[in-house]
C-alpha positions as CSV (number, residue, x, y, z in Angstrom):
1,X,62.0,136.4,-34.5
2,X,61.1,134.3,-37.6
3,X,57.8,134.6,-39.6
4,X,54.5,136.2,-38.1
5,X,51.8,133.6,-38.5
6,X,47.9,134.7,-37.8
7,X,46.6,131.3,-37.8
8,X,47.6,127.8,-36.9
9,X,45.4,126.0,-38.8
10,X,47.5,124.9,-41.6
11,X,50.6,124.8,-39.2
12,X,51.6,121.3,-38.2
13,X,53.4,120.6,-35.0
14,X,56.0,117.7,-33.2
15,X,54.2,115.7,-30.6
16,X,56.1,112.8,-29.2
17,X,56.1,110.5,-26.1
18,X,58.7,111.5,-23.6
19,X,60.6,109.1,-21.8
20,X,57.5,109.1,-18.7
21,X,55.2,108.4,-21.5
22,X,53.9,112.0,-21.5
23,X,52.6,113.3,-25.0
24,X,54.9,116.5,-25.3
25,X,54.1,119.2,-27.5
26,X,57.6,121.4,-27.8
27,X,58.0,125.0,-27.2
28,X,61.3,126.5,-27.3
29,X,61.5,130.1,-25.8
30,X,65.5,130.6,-27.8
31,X,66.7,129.5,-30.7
32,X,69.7,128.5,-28.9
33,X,67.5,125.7,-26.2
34,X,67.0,123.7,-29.5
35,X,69.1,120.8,-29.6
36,X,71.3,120.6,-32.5
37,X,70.0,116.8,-33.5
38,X,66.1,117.8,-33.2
39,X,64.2,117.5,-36.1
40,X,64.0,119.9,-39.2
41,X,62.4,123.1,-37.6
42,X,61.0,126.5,-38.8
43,X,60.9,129.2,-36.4
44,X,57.6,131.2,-36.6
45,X,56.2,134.0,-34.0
46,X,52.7,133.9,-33.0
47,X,50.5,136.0,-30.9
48,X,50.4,134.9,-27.2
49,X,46.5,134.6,-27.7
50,X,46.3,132.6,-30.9
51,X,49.1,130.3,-29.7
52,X,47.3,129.8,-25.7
53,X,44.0,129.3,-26.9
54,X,45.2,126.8,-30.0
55,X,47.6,124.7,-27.5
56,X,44.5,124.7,-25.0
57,X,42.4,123.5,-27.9
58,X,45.5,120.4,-28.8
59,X,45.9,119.6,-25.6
60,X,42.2,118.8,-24.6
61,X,41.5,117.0,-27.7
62,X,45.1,114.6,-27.9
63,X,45.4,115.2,-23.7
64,X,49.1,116.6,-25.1
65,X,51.4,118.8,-22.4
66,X,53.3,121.7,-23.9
67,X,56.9,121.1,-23.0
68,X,58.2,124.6,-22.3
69,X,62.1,123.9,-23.0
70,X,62.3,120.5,-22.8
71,X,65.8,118.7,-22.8
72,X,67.2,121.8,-20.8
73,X,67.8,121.2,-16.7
74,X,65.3,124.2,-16.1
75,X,62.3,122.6,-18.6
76,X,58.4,122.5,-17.7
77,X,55.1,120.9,-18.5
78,X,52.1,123.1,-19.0
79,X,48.9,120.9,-18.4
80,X,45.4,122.2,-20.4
81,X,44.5,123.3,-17.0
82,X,47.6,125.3,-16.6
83,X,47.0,127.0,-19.7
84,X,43.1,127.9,-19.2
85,X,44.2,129.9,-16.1
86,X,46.8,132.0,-18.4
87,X,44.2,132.4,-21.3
88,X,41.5,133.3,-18.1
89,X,43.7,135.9,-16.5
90,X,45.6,137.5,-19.7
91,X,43.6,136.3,-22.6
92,X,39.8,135.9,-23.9
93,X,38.3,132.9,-22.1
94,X,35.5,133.2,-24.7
95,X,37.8,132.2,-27.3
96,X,38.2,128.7,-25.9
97,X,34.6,127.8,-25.6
């Protein structure tokens, strides 16, 4: 659902300090998980390989987690090391490096 991007270079992207001080980097996986008083959002679809390999990219260079769901009971925190596995075992490690 929403507009198919190719490339996230001229994308930007909410990163905030959670409560624990974490840098989070927001991924919602339904429209409906976003809280009705977050910011001013645009929904966008992006291949699972541009997306992994540029939130592996973020996260080494700010040390940013992805928040998978975050203010939902069920939410998660993907660490850069997390996320070279998945690009390793479905993706194109080459792309990383």
């Amino acid at each position: 659902k929403g507009t198919e991007v190719n490339s996230l270079d001229l994308m930007e992207f909410v990163i905030y300090d959670a409560r624990d001080g974490i840098k989070e980097f927001p991924l919602f996986t339904d429209e409906k998980l976003i809280p009705k008083n977050f910011i001013q959002y645009k929904i966008v679809t992006v291949s699972g390989q541009t997306f992994w390999t540029n939130a592996y990219k973020l996260s080494e260079k700010t040390k940013v987690q992805i928040a998978i769901n975050p203010f939902n009971t069920y939410g998660i925190r993907l660490t850069k090391e997390m996320i070279l596995g998945m690009i390793g075992r479905y993706g194109n490690i080459e792309t990383v490096f």
